[in-house]
Structures are given as structure tokens and as C-alpha cells.
N, C-alpha and C positions, 0 to 999 in steps of 0.2 A: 545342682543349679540348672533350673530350664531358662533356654535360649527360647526369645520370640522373634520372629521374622518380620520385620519390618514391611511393609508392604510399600512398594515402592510408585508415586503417585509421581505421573508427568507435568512439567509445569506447562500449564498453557501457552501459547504461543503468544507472540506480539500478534498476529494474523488473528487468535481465536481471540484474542481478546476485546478486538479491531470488529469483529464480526458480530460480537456480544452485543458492542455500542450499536454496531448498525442496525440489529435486530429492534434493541430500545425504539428507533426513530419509525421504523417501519410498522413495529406496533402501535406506535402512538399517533400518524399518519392515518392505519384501520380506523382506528377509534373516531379521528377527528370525522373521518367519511359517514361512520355509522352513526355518531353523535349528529352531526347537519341532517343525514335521513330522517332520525328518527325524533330529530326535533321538528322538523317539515312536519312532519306525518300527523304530530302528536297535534299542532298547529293546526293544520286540516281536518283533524278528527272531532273536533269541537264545532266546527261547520257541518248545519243539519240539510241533507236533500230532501232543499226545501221542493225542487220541481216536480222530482220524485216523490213527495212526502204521501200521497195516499196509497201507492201502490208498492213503495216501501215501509208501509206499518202493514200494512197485510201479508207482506211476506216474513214482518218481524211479529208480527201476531200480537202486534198493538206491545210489544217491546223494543222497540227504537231505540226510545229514552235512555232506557237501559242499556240497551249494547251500548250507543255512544258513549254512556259513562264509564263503561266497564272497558273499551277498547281505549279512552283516553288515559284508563287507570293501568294497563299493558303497558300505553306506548309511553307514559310519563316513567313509569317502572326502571323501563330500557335506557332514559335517559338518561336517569339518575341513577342508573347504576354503570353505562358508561361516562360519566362524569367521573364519581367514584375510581374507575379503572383507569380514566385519564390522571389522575391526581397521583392515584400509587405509580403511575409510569412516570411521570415525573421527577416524584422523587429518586426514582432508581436511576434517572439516566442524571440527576443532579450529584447523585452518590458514586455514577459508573459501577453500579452495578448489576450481574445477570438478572434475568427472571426466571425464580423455579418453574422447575419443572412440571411440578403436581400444580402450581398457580394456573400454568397455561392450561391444562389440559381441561383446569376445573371452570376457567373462563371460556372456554371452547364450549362445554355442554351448556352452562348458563346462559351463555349470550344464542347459541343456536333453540334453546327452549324456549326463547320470548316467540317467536312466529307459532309455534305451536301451543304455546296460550292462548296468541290471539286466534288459532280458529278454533280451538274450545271453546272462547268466548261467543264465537260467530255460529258457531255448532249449536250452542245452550242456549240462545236469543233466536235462530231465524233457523231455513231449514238445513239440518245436519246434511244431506246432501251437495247442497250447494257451497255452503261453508269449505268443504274439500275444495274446492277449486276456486276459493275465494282468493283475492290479495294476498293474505299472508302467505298461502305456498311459496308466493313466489321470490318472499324473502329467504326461502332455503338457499337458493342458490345465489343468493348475494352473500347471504355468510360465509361459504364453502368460499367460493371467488375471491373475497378479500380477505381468507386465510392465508393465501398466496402471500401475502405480507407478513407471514408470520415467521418464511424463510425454515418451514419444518415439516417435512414430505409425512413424518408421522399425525403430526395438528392437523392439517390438510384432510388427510385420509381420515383421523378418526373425528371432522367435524361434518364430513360426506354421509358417515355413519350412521354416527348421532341425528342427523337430520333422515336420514333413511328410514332408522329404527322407530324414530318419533312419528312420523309419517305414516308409517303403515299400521302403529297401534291405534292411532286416532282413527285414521281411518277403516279401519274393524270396528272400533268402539265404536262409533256412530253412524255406520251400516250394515249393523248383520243381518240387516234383511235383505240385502243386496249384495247376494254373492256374485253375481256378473260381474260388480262392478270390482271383485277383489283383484284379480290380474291386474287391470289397467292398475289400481295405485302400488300395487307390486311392482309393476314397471318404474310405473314412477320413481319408487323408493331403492331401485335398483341402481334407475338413471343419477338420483341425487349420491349415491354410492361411487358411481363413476366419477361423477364430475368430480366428488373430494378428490379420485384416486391421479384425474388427469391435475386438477390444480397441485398435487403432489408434489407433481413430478415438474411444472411449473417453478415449484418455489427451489428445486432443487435446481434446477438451473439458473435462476437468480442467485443463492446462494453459492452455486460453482464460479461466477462470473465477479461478485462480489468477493470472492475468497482470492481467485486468481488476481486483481486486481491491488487487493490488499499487496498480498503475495510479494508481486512485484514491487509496488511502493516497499515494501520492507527492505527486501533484497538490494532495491536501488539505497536504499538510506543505509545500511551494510555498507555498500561498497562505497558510499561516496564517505562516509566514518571513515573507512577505511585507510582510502588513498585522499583526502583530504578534500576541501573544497575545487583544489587548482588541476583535479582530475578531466582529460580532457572526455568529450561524449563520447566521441569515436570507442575510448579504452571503456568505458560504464557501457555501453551495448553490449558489446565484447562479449564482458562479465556476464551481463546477463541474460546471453545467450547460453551462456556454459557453466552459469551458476554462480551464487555467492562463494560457496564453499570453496578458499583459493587454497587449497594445502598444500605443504612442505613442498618442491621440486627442485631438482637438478635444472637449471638453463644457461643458455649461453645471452650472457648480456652487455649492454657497455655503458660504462657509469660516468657520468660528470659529475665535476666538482668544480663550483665557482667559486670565487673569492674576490669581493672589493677589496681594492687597495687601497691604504690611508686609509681608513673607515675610523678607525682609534681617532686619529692628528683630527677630521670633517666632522669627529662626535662634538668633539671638547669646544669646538667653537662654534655648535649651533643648538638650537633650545630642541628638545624632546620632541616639540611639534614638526620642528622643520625636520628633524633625522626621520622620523617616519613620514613625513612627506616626501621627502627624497627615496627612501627604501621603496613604498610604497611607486612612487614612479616607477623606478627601477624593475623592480619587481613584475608589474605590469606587463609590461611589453616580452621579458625574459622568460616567463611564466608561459605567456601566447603564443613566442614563438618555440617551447620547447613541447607542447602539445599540438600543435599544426603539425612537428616532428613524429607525433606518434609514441610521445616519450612522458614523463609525468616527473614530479615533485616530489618526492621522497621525501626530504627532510631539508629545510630553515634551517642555516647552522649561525644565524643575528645577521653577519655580514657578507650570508651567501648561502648557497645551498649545493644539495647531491640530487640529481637528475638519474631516472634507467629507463633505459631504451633497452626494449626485448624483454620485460616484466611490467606489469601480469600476461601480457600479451604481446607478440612478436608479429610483425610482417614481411622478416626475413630478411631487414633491411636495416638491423640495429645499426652498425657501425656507422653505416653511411647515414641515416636518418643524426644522429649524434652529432656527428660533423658538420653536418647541414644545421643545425639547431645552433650549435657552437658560433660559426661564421655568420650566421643569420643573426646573433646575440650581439657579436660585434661590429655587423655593419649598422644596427636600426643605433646601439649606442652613438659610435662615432654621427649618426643622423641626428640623434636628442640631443647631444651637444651643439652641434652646429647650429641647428635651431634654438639656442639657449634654454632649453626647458630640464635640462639638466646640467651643476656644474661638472667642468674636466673632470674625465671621471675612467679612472682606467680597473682592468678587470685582468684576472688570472682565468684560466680556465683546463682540466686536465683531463683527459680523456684514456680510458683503457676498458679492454674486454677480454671476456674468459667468462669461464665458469663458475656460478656462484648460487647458494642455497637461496631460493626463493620461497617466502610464503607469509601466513598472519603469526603475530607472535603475543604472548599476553593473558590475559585471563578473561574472564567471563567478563566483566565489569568493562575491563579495556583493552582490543587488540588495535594491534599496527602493522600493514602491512612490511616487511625490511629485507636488504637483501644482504646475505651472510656470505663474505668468502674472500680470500685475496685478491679478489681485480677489484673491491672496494679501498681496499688498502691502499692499493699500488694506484689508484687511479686521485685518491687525495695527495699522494707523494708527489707523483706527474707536477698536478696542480700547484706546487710548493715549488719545483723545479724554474717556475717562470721569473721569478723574482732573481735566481743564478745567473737566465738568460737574458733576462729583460725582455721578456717575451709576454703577449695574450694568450696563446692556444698552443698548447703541447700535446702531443697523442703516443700512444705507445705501439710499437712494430706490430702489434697485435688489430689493433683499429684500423693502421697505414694496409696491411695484408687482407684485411674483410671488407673496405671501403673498396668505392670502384674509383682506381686512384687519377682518373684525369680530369674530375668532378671535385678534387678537392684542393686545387689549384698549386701556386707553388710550394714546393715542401723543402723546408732544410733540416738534410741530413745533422741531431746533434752527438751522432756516435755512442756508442758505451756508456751509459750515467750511471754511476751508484748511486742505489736509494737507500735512504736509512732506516735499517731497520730489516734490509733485506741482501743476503753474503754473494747473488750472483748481481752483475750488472743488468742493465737490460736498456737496451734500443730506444731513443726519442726523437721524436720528428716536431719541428715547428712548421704550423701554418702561419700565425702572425704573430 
């Protein structure tokens, strides 16, 4: 039995895919530029100089007529064939999708050959001499130039080329009796070389710019997936100063846990509308001030949520920032009551820190940032503890010790608690 190796192909990025699209618009932009030209042009070309007209047949040698016809029959060419390239662009960017490869390269030579038709035409009708440095040269360097839109340092360079190589054959071809004059249009087709090679390098920093850009929007839609809408800015710069990628780590953090009270008895006697109008309030303000904290939203658990402070990012001030969030939660409440825009409305809230496993968790399709480890445990148990006391905000000897404790007002001592679920006691402190 023979084994075949699979060749292992990468999937495109969101960013390349992102850059695909952009390309679409930026070719179809070229096009619309050189479609206006060379409809101008083809427009004017039907207009005979008439001022000039007897010293212009004599340099056409009583062929005028003809050039005009045959130069309107170039520049109609050009149009109708960038019409044509506008319609296939179209459709691809209606499809989303790329443009080959071998299409660009082969629309690169065609569309750079129409200027070199037309001074074979101007070469065939009037004197070859002069034709060289006629008009049409000087659409070389208009094509090269809005290659730069093509966002591809190789199109760029091999349409400098192409326009180089074209260049210097016609011009042998219709003056080998004027070797003097071969340097200069070697120059020339040297110069049109360059320029593809600088518009190059042009398009590659368009493209570097556009890429970064994407980049970032990506990155930012990552993290705000991530850590959810109620991510505050401060913690999304953070990230993307130091990257999407949040993996697994040890940290020392401190977790809340809220909880509406009565929320069950407040469901049953209000319509669906008004419960989320109230959560909604609720939430608001609870949400603003736990990200002013430097802290984020973790997870909605219907009638309350889990808050960390000190993940993804720390300022060295989790405990105390917690605290501060906590107290701030139930002064602006106790304030929306008063003011009636929320009924009586009392809150649990528990607070603990330690060390716990941070990072994204999930699969390709869906990750979630979560923070793993026992002061998650211990810090919803806290929370459960207030309903014993008849208390708002309980915190554990671990918060009370990292907090700067003259900042977090009065504290009563509630001694030794057992938690359930766990065989040592351990230390709790009420603020209110």
C-alpha cells in the first residue's frame, strides 16, 4: 500500500481575504480613470485640425483622413475593451471573488500595447520620426502610474517593462536610419522601466498600509468577540498593543460576582418588556462603572454577572480598582432609586482574589475569553454569603490585604465563615 502526502495548503486569512476585496475596487477605480481618458480622447479624435489643416496633410502626405480614422479605430478599441474589463470586474467583486493571476498579467500587456498601436498608426500615416515623440508616448507612463492601483510591485514592474520593450522595438523599427537617435529612445525605455520599478515599490506600500489597517480592524473584532461588547477601550488598546493572541496564563486577579435580589418574586409580576427594561437600566450604569474600574464583564449569569479585574490586563491595582467598582455600583444604585428610575432594588455582591488560569477557551468557530481556578469559586460563594448577613458587599481577607485599606471605608469584621463546598474556613469582611 503507498501512502500520499497530502500537501498542506494555508487557509487565507480574514486580512487576505479583506485585501482580495480591496484590490477588486482599486482595479475597477484604474479602469473607470482610463475608460474617461480614452473616451475624451476617442471624442477629440474625430475633431479634424482644421487650423492646421494644410500643413497638417503635408506632414501626413495628403493621409490625414486616414490617420484620423485609424487612430479613432485604436482609441475606440481601448474603450471597448476597457468597458469589457470593467463588466468582468464587476462581476467578480459582485461574486467576491479574486482576479487571476495570469488575467492581470495578460491585461497588463493588452492594455499597455494600445499606445504602441497608436504610434504605429502615427509612424504608417505621417513622419516615423516624429511619431516617436508623438502623444501616444506619453500614455506609457500613465499606464505604468495607475498600475500603482493594482496593489502588485510585480504588475507594476512588468508593465514598466512591457512598455519599455515596446518602445524601443518600434523605435528601431521606424528608424534604422537614425542610429544617433538610438541611445536617446534607450534612455527613454529605460526611464519607462524605472518608473514601473518606482510605481512598484509605490503599490507595495499601499498595500503594506492597507494590510496593516485591515490587520488591525481584525485584531480589534477578535477581541471585542472576545471579551464582548461591554469591553471597556482602555482594556481593547491594551490588547492591541500586545496582540490578539491572549493565551493560557497564571495571574493574580479579583473576581465579582453580582446578584439581584428578588429578581424571581420582580419576574412574575412584570411583562417580558418591562424585565428587560429594568435589567437593561440596571445593567447600564453597573457595566460603566465596572470598566471606568479598569475591570470588564465576563459573563451575564440573567440576574447578574462575574466581573475580573487584573485580566486580560492589570494596572496593579486589581483589588482596589474591584472595590472601588463594587461601592461605586451601590452608591449610583441607591442614587436611581432615589430618583425613581429604578424600583427598590437591592444587590448582593462578593468579592475575592488569588490566582487563577486565564486565557481564550473553544474552538475555531467559537472562543471565549474565561478565567479558571478557585477565587472564581470562592468569590460566587462570598456573594451567597450576603443573604446570611443581610448584607451588599462582602470581600475576602485576600482583597481586605491587596486593597489600600483606608480607601475602602468602614469594614466589619464577619470572622471565620464556612463556605460550602470548601473544608477550611476563611476570613470575611463587610463593607455594606
Amino acid at each position: 500500500m503507498t501512502w500520499r502526502r497530502r500537501k498542506r495548503t494555508k487557509a487565507p486569512s480574514v486580512a487576505d481575504a479583506d485585501l482580495a476585496l480591496e484590490t477588486l475596487g482599486t482595479e475597477r477605480l484604474r479602469i473607470i480613470v482610463l475608460l474617461a481618458l480614452g473616451g475624451a480622447l476617442s471624442f477629440l479624435s474625430l475633431i479634424p485640425p482644421t487650423y492646421f489643416s494644410s500643413s497638417m496633410e503635408s506632414a501626413f502626405r495628403g493621409n490625414m483622413s486616414m490617420f484620423i480614422a485609424w487612430r479613432f479605430v485604436v482609441l475606440s478599441g481601448l474603450v471597448l475593451y476597457l468597458v469589457g474589463e470593467h463588466l468582468i470586474l464587476r462581476r467578480l467583486i459582485a461574486r467576491k471573488r479574486r482576479i487571476p493571476t495570469i488575467y492581470r498579467y495578460a491585461t497588463a500587456l493588452i492594455e499597455t500595447s494600445f499606445p504602441t498601436a497608436a504610434v504605429i498608426v502615427a509612424a504608417i500615416f505621417s513622419d516615423p520620426q516624429a511619431s516617436i515623440s508623438s502623444i501616444p508616448v506619453f500614455a506609457y507612463p500613465l499606464f505604468i502610474v495607475l498600475s500603482a492601483l493594482r496593489l502588485n510591485f510585480r504588475l507594476s514592474l512588468f508593465t514598466g517593462l512591457v512598455a519599455a520593450v515596446e518602445y524601443i522595438c518600434v523605435s528601431q523599427l521606424f528608424q534604422l536610419d537614425s542610429a544617433s537617435y538610438a541611445p536617446v529612445h534607450f534612455s527613454k525605455g529605460i526611464t519607462f522601466c524605472m518608473l514601473g520599478l518606482l510605481t512598484g515599490l509605490v503599490a507595495l506600500q499601499i498595500k503594506k498600509r492597507i494590510l496593516d489597517s485591515v490587520r488591525t480592524a481584525e485584531e480589534r473584532n477578535q477581541i471585542v468577540s472576545m471579551f464582548g461588547k461591554h469591553v471597556s477601550q482602555v482594556v481593547v488598546d491594551q490588547l492591541l498593543a500586545q496582540g490578539a493572541d491572549v493565551r493560557s496564563e497564571k495571574k493574580n486577579v479579583c473576581v465579582m460576582f453580582l446578584d439581584i435580589r428578588n429578581f424571581t418574586s420582580f419576574s412574575e409580576k412584570r411583562t417580558p418588556e418591562e424585565v428587560v427594561s429594568y435589567l437593561e437600566t440596571l445593567f447600564e450604569f453597573m457595566i460603566e462603572i465596572v470598566n471606568r474600574n479598569h475591570g470588564f464583564i465576563n459573563k451575564f449569569l440573567g440576574d447578574g454577572f462575574m466581573a475580573v479585574f487584573g485580566a486580560p490586563v492589570s494596572n496593579g491595582k486589581d483589588s482596589l480598582n474591584a472595590v472601588k467598582a463594587a461601592q461605586g455600583i451601590l452608591e449610583r444604585l441607591n442614587a436611581e432609586i432615589a430618583n425613581g428610575n429604578v424600583p427598590p432594588t437591592t444587590v448582593g455582591i462578593g468579592l475575592h482574589a488569588g490566582e487563577a488560569v486565564t486565557g481564550s477557551i473553544g474552538s475555531a468557530l467559537r472562543k471565549e475569553y474565561t478565567v479558571i481556578g478557585d477565587v472564581v469559586n470562592l468569590a460566587a460563594r462570598i456573594e451567597k454569603l450576603n443573604k446570611e448577613f443581610n448584607s451588599q458587599l462582602l470581600i475576602s481577607e485576600n482583597v481586605r490585604a491587596t486593597a489600600i485599606s483606608e480607601t475602602l471605608g468602614k469594614i466589619i469584621p464577619r470572622g471565620l465563615v464556612q463556605v460550602r463546598g470548601r473544608e477550611a474556613s476563611i476570613n470575611v469582611y463587610q463593607l455594606a
